[in-house]
PDB file of N, CA, C and O in Angstrom:
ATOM      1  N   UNK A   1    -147.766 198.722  22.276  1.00  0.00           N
ATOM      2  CA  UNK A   1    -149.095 198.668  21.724  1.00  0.00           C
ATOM      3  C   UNK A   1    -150.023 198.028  22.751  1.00  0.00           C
ATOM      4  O   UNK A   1    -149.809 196.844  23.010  1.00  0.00           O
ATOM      5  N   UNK A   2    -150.849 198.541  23.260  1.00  0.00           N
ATOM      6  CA  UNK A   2    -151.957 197.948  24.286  1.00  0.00           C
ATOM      7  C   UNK A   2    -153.059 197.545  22.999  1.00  0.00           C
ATOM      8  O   UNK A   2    -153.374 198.234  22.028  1.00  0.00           O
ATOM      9  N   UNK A   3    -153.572 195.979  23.435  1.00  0.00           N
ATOM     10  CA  UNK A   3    -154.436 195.176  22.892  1.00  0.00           C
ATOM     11  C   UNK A   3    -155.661 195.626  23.284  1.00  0.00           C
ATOM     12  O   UNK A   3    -155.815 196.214  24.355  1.00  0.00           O
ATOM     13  N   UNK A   4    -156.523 195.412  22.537  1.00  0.00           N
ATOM     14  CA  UNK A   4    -157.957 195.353  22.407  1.00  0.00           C
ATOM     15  C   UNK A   4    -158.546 194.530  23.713  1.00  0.00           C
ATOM     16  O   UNK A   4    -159.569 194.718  24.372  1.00  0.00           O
ATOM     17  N   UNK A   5    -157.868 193.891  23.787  1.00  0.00           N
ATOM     18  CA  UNK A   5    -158.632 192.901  24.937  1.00  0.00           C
ATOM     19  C   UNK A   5    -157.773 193.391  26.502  1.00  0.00           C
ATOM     20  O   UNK A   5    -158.010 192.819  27.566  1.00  0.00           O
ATOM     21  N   UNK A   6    -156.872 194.419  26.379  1.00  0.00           N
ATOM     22  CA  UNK A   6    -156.564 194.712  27.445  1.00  0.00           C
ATOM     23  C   UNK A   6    -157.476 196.091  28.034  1.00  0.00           C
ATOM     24  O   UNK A   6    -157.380 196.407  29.220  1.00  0.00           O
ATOM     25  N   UNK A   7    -157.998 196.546  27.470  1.00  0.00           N
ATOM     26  CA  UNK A   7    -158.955 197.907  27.763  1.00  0.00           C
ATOM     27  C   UNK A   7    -160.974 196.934  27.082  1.00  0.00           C
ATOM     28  O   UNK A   7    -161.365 196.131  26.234  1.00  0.00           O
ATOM     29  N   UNK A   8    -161.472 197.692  28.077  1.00  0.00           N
ATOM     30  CA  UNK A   8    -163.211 197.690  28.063  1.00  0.00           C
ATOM     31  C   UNK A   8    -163.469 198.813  27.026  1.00  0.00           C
ATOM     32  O   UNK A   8    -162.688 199.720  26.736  1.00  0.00           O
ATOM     33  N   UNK A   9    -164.810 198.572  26.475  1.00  0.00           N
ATOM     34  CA  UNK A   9    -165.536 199.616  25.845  1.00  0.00           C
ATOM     35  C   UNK A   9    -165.303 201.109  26.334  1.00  0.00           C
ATOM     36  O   UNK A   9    -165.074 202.130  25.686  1.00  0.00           O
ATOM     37  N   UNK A  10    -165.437 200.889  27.707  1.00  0.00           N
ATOM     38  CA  UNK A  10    -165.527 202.188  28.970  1.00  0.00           C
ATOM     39  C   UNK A  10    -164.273 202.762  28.769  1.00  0.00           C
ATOM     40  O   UNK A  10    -164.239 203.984  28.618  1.00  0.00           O
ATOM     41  N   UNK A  11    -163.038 202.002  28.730  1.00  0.00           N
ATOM     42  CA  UNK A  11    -161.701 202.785  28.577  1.00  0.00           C
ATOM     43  C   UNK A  11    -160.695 201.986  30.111  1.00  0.00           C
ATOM     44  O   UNK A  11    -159.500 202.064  30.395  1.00  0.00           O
ATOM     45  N   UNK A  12    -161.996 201.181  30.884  1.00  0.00           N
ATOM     46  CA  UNK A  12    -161.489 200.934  32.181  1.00  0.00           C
ATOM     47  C   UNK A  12    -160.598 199.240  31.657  1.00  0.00           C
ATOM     48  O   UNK A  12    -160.812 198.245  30.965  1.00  0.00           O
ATOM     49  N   UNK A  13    -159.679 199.758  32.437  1.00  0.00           N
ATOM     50  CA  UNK A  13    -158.709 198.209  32.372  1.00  0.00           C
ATOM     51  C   UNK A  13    -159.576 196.966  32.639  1.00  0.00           C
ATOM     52  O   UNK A  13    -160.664 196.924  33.215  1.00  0.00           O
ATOM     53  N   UNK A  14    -158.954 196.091  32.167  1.00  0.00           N
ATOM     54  CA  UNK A  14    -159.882 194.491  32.305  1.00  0.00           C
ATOM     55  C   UNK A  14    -158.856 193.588  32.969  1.00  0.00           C
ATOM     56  O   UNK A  14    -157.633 193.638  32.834  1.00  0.00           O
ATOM     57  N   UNK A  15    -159.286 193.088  33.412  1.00  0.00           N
ATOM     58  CA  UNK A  15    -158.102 191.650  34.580  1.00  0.00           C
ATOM     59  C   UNK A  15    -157.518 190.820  34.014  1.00  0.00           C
ATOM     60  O   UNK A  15    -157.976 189.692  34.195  1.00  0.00           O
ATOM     61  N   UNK A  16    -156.470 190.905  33.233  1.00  0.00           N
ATOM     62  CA  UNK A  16    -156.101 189.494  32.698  1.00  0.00           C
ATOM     63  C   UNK A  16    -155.562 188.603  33.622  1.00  0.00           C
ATOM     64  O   UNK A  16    -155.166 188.953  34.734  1.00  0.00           O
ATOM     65  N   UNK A  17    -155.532 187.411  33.179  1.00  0.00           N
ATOM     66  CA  UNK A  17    -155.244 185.621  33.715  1.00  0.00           C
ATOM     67  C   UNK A  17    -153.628 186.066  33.620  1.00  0.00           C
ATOM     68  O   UNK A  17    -152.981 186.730  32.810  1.00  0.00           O
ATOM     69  N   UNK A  18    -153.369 185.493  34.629  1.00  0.00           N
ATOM     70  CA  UNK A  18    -151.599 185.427  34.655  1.00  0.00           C
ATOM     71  C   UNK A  18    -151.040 184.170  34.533  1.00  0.00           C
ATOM     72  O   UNK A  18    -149.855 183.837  34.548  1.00  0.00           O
ATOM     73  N   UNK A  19    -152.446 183.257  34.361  1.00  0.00           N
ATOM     74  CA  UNK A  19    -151.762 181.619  33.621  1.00  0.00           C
ATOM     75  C   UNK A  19    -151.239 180.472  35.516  1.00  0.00           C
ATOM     76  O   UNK A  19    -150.715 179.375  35.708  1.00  0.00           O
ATOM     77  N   UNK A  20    -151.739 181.487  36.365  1.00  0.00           N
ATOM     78  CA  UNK A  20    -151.918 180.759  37.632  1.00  0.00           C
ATOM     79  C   UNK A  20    -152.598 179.838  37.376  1.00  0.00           C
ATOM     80  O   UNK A  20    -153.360 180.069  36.438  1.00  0.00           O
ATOM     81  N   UNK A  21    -152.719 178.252  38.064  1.00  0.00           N
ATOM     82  CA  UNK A  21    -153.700 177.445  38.133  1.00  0.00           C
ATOM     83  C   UNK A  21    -154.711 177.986  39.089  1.00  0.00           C
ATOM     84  O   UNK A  21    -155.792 177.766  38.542  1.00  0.00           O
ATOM     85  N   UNK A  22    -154.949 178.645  40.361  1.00  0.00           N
ATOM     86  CA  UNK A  22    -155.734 178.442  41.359  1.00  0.00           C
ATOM     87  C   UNK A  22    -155.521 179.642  41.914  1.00  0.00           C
ATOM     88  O   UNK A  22    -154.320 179.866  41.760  1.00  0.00           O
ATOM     89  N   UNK A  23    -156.050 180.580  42.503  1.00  0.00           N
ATOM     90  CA  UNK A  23    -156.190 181.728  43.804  1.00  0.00           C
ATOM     91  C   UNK A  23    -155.720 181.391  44.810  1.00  0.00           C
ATOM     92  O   UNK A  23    -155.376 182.288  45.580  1.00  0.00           O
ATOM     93  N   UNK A  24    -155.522 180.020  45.199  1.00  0.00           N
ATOM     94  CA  UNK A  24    -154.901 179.798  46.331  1.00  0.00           C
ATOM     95  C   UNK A  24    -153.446 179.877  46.428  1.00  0.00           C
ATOM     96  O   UNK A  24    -152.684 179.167  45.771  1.00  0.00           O
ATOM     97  N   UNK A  25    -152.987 181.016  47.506  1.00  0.00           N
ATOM     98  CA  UNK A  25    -151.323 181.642  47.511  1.00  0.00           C
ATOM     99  C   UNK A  25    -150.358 179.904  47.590  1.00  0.00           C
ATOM    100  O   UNK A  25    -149.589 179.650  46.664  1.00  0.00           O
ATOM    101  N   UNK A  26    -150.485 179.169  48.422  1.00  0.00           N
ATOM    102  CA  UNK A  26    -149.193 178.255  48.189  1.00  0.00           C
ATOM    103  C   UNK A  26    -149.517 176.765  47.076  1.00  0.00           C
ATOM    104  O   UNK A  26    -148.719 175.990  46.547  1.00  0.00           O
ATOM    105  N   UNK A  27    -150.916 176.818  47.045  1.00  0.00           N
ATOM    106  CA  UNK A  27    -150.405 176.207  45.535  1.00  0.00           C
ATOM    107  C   UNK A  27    -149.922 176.545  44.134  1.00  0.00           C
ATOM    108  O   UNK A  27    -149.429 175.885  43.219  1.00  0.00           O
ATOM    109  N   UNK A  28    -150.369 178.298  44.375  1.00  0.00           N
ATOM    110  CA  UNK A  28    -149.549 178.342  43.185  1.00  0.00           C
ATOM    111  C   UNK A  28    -147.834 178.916  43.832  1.00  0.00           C
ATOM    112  O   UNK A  28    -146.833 178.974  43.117  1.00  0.00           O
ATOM    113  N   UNK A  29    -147.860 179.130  44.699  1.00  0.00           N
ATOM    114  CA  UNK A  29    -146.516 179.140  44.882  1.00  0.00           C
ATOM    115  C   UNK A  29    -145.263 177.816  44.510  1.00  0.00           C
ATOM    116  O   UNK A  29    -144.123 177.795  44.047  1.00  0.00           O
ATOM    117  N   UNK A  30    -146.516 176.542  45.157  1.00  0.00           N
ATOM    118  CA  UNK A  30    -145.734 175.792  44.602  1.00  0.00           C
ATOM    119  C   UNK A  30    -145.623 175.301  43.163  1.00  0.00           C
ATOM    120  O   UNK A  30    -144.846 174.400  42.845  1.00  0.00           O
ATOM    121  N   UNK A  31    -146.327 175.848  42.414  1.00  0.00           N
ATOM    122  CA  UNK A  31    -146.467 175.193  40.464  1.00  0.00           C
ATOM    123  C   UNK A  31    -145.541 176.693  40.487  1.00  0.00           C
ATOM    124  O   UNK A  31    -144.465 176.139  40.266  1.00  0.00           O
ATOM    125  N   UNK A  32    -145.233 177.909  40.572  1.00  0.00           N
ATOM    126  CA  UNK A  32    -144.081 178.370  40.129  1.00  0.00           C
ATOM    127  C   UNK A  32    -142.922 177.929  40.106  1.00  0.00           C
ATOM    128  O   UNK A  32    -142.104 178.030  39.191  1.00  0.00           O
ATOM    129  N   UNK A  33    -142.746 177.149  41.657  1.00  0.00           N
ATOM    130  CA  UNK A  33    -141.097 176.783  41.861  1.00  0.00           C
ATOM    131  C   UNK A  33    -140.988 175.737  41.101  1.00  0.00           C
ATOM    132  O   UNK A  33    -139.935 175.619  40.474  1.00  0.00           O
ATOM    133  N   UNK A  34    -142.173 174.576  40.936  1.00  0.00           N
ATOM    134  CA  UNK A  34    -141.520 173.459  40.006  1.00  0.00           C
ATOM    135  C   UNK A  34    -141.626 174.012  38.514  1.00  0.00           C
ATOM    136  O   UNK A  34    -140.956 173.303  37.763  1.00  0.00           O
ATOM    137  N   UNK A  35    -142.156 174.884  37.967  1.00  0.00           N
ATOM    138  CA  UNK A  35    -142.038 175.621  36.991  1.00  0.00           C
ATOM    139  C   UNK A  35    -141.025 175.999  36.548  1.00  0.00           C
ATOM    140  O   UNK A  35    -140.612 175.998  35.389  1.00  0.00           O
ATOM    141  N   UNK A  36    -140.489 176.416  37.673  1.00  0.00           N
ATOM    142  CA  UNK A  36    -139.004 177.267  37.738  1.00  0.00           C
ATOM    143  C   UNK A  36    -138.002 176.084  37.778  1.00  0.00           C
ATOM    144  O   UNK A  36    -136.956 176.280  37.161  1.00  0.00           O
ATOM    145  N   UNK A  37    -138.134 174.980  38.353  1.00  0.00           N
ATOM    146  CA  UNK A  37    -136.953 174.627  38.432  1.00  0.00           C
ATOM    147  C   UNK A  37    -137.006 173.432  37.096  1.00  0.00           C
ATOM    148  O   UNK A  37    -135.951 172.962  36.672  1.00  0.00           O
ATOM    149  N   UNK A  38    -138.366 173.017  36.505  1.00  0.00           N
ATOM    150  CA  UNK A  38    -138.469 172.280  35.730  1.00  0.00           C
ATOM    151  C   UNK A  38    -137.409 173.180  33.982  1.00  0.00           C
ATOM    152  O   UNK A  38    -136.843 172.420  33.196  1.00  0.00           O
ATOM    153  N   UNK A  39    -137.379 174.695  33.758  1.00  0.00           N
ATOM    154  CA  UNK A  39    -137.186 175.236  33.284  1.00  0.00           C
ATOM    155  C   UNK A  39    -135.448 175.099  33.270  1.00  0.00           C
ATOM    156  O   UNK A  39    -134.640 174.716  32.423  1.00  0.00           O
ATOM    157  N   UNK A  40    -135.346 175.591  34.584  1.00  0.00           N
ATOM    158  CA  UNK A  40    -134.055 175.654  34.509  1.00  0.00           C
ATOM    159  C   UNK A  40    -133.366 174.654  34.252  1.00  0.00           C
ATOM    160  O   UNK A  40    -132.283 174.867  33.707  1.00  0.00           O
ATOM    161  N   UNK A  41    -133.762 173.227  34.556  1.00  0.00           N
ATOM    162  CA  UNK A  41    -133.093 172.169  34.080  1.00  0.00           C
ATOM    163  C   UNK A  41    -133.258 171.865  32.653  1.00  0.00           C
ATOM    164  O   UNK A  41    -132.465 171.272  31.921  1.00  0.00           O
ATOM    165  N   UNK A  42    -134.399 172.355  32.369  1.00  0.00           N
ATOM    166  CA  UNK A  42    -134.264 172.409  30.253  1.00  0.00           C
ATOM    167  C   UNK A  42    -133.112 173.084  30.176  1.00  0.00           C
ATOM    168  O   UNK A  42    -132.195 172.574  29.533  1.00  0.00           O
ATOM    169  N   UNK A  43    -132.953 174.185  30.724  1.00  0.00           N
ATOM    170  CA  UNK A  43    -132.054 175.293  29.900  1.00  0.00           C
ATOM    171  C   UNK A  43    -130.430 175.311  30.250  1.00  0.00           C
ATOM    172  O   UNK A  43    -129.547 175.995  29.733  1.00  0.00           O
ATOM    173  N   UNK A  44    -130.335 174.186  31.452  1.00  0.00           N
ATOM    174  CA  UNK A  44    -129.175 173.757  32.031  1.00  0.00           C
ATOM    175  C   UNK A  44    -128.470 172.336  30.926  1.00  0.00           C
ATOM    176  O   UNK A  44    -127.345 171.847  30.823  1.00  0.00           O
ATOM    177  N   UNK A  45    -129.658 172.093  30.324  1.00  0.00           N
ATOM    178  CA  UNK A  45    -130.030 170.107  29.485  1.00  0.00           C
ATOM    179  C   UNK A  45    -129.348 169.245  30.741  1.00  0.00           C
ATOM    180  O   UNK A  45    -128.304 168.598  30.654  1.00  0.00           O
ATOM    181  N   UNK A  46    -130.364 169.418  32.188  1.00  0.00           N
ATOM    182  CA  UNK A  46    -130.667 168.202  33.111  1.00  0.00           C
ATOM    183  C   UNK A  46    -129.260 168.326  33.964  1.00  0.00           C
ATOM    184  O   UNK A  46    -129.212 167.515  34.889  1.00  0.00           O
ATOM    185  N   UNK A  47    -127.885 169.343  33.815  1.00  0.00           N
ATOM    186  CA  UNK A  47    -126.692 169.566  34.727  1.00  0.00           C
ATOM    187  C   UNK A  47    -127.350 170.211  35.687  1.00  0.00           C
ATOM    188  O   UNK A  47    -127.564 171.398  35.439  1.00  0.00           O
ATOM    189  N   UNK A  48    -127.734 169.807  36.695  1.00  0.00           N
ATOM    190  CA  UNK A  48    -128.103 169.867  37.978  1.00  0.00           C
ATOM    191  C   UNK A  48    -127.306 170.979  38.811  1.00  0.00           C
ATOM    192  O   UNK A  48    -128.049 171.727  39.446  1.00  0.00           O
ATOM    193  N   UNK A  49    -126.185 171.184  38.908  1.00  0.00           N
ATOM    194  CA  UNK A  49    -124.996 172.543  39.214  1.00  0.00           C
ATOM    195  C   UNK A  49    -125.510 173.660  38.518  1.00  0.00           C
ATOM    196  O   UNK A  49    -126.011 174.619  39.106  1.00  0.00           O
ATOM    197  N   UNK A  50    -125.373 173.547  36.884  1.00  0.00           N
ATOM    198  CA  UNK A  50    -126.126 174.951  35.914  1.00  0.00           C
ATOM    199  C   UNK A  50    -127.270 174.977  36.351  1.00  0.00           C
ATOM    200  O   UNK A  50    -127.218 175.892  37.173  1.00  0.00           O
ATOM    201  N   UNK A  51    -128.537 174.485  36.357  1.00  0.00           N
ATOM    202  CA  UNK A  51    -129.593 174.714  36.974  1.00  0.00           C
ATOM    203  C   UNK A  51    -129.661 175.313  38.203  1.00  0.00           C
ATOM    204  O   UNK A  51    -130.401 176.297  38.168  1.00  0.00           O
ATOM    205  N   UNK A  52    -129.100 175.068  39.444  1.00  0.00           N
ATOM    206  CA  UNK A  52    -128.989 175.698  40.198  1.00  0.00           C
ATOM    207  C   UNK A  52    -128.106 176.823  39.877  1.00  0.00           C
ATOM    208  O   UNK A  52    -128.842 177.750  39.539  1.00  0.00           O
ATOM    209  N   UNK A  53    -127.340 177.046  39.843  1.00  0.00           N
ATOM    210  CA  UNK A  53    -126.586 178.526  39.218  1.00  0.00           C
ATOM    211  C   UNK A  53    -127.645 179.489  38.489  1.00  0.00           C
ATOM    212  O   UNK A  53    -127.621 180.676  38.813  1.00  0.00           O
ATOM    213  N   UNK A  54    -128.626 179.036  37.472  1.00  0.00           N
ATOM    214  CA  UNK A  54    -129.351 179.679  36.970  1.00  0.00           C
ATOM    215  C   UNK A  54    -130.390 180.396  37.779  1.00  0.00           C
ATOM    216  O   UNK A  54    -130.791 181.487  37.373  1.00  0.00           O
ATOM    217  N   UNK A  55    -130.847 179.896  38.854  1.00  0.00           N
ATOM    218  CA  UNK A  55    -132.343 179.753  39.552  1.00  0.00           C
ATOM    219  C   UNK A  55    -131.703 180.621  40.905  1.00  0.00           C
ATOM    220  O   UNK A  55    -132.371 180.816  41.921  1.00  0.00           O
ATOM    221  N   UNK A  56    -129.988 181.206  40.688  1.00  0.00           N
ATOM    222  CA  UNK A  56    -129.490 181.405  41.656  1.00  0.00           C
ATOM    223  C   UNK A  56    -129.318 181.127  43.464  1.00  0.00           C
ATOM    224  O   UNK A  56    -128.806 181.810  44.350  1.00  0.00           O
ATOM    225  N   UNK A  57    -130.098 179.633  43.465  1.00  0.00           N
ATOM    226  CA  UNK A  57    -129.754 179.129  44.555  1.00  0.00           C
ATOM    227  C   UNK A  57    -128.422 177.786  44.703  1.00  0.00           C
ATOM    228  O   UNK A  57    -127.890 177.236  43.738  1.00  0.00           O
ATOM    229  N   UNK A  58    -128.124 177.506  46.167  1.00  0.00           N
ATOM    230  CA  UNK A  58    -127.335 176.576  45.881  1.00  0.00           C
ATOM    231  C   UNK A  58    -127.532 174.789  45.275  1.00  0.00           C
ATOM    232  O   UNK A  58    -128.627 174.229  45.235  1.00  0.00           O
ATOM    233  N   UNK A  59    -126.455 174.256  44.929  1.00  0.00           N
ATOM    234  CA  UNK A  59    -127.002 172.513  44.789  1.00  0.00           C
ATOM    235  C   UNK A  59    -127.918 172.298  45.653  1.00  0.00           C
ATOM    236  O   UNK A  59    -129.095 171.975  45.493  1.00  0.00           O
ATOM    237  N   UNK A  60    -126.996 172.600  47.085  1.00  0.00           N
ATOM    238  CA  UNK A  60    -128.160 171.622  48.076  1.00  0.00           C
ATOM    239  C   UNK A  60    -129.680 171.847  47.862  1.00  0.00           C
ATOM    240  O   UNK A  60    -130.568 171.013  47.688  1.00  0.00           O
ATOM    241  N   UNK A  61    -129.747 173.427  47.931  1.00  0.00           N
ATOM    242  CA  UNK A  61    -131.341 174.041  47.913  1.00  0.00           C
ATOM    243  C   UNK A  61    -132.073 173.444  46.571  1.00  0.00           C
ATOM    244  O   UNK A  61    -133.105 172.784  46.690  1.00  0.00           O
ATOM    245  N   UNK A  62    -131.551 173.681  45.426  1.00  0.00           N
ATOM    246  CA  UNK A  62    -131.539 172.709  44.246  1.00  0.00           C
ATOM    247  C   UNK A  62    -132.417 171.050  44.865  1.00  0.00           C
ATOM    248  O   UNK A  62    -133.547 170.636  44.608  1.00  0.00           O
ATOM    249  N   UNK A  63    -131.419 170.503  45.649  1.00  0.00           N
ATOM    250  CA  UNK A  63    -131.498 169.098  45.987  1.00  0.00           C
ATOM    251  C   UNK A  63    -132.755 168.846  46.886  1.00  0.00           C
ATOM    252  O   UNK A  63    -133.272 167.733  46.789  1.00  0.00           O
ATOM    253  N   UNK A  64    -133.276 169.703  47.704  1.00  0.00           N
ATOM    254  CA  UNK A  64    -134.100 169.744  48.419  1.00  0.00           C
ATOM    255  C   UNK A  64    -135.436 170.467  48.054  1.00  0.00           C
ATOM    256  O   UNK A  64    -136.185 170.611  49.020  1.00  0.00           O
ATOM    257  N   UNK A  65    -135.813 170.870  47.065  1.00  0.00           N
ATOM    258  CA  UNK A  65    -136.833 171.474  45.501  1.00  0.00           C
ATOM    259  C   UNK A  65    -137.013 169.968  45.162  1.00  0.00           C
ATOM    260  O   UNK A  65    -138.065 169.396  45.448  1.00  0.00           O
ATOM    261  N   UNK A  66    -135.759 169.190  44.420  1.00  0.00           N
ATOM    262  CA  UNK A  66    -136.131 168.444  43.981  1.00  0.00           C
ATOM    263  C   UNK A  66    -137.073 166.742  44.759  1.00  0.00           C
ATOM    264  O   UNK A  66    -138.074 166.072  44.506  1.00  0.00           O
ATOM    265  N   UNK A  67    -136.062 166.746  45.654  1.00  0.00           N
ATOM    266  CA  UNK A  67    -136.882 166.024  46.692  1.00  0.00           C
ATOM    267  C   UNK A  67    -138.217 166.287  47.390  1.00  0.00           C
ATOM    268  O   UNK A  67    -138.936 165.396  47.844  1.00  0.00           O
ATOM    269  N   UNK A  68    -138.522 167.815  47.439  1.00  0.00           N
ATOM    270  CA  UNK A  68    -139.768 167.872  47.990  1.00  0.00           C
ATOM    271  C   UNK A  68    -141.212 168.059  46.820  1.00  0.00           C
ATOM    272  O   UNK A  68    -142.375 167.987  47.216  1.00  0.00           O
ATOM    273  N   UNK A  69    -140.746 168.353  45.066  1.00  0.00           N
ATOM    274  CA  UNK A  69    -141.435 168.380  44.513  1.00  0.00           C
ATOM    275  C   UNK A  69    -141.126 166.581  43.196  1.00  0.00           C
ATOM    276  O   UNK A  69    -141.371 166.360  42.010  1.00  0.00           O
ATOM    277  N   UNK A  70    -140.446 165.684  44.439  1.00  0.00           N
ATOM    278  CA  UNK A  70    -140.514 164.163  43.620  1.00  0.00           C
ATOM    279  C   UNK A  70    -139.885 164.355  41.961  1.00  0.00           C
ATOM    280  O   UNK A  70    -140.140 163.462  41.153  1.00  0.00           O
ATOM    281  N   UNK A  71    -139.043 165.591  41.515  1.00  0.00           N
ATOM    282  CA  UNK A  71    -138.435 165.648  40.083  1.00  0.00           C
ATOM    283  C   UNK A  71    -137.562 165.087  40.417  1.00  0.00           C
ATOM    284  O   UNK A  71    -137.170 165.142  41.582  1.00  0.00           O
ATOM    285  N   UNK A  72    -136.887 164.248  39.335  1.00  0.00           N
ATOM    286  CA  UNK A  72    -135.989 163.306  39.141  1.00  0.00           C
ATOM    287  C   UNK A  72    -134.929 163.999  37.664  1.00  0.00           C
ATOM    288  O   UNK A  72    -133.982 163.347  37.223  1.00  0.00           O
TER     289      UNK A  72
END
């Protein structure tokens, strides 16, 4: 079902928000990855190994996300 607010009067598509903070490419690059990894550790409940397994990278890479975006 396409929404009302996804089509104009005209019939021409309209731009939706993709829920980015900013236009600028590496800040939102970086609010995806802590996004991503803030997620995966919900869905891991904080096992640091499942989280990485999920996000399909390794611990270390895991370990070095977390150190460079200060999550604990």
């Amino acid at each position: 079902m396409i929404s009302t607010r996804a089509v104009s009067v005209t019939g021409a598509a309209t731009p939706q928000t993709t829920g980015l903070p900013t236009l600028k490419l590496r800040q939102n690059i970086e609010w995806v990855e802590r996004e991503t990894i803030r997620r995966a550790l919900e869905n891991a409940r904080g096992i640091k190994k499942d989280a990485a397994a999920l996000m399909g990278i390794s611990q270390r890479a895991l370990s070095y996300y977390l150190n460079k975006y200060r999550i604990d």
